[in-house]
N, C-alpha and C positions, 0 to 999 in steps of 0.2 A: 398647290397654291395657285393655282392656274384653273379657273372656275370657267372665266371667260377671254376670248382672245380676240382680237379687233380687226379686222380684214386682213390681209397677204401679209403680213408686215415680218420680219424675225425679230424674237426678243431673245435680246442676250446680257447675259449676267455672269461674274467672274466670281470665285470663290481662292481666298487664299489660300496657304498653310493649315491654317488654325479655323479653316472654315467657316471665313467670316467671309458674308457679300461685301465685296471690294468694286465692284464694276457694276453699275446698272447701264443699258442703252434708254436712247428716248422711248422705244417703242414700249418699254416698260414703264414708264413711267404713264403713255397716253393710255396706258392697259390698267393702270390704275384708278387714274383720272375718270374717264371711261363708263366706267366698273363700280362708282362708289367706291373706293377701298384705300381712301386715304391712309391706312395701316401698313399699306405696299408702297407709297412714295419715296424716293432714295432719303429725303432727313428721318423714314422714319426705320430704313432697312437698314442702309450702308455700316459697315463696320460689326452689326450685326451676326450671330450665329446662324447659318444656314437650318439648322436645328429647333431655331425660335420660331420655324414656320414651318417645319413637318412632323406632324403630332403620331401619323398611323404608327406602327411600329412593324410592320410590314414595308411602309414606305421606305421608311426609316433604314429597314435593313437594305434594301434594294440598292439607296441611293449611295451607301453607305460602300458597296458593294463598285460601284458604277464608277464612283469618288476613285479606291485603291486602283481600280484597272488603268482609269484614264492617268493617273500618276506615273503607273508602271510604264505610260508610254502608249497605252492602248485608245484607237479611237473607235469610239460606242457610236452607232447611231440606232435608232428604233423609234415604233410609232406608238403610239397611245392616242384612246379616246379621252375627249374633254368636251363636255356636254353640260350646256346649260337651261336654264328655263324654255330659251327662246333659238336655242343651235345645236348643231349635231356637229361636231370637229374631230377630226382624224388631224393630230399633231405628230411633226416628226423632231424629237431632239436628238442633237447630236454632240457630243462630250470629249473635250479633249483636255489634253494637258495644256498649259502656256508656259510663262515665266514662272522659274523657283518651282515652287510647288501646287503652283497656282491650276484651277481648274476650269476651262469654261466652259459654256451650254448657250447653243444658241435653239430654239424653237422657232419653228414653221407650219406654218399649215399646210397639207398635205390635199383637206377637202372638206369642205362646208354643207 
């Protein structure tokens, strides 16, 4: 869900129990704005199933995957590419547990 990302900035997003976006920052939000992608603005995410916006089934498992470790207590970090029309980005996120069951993920750019 991450097409395009906007200078140095971290975006970070929280995910409950039940895998709903609970948490947007600003920088996600100006990543929207941005981006055209009014469909990512927190009235149109929050409360929302994290699910409602990762269709691969691949991804799917991954994330899914990524979710149980950071629960168990485990902190993930790793990089991925995110390339768009106009950039070449080397992203790094990193996944941990928080409150309750709650999970967050903050993203960086690592290199443009």
């Amino acid at each position: 869900f991450f097409t395009v990302m906007n200078k140095l900035s971290n975006v970070l997003y929280q995910i409950n129990r039940r895998d709903e976006l609970i948490f947007l920052n600003e920088e996600w939000e100006n990543f929207a704005r941005d981006n055209d992608a009014c469909f990512l603005l927190p009235e149109n995410v929050l409360g929302k199933s994290l699910w409602d916006f990762i269709t691969d089934a691949t991804t799917v498992e991954i994330y899914r995957e990524i979710i149980y470790q950071a629960r168990r207590g485990d902190f993930l970090r790793f990089n991925f590419r995110c390339y768009s029309p106009g950039r070449r980005r080397l992203l790094e996120m990193n996944v941990s547990a928080a409150e309750k069951e709650d999970v967050r993920f903050e993203i960086r750019t690592v290199s443009t």
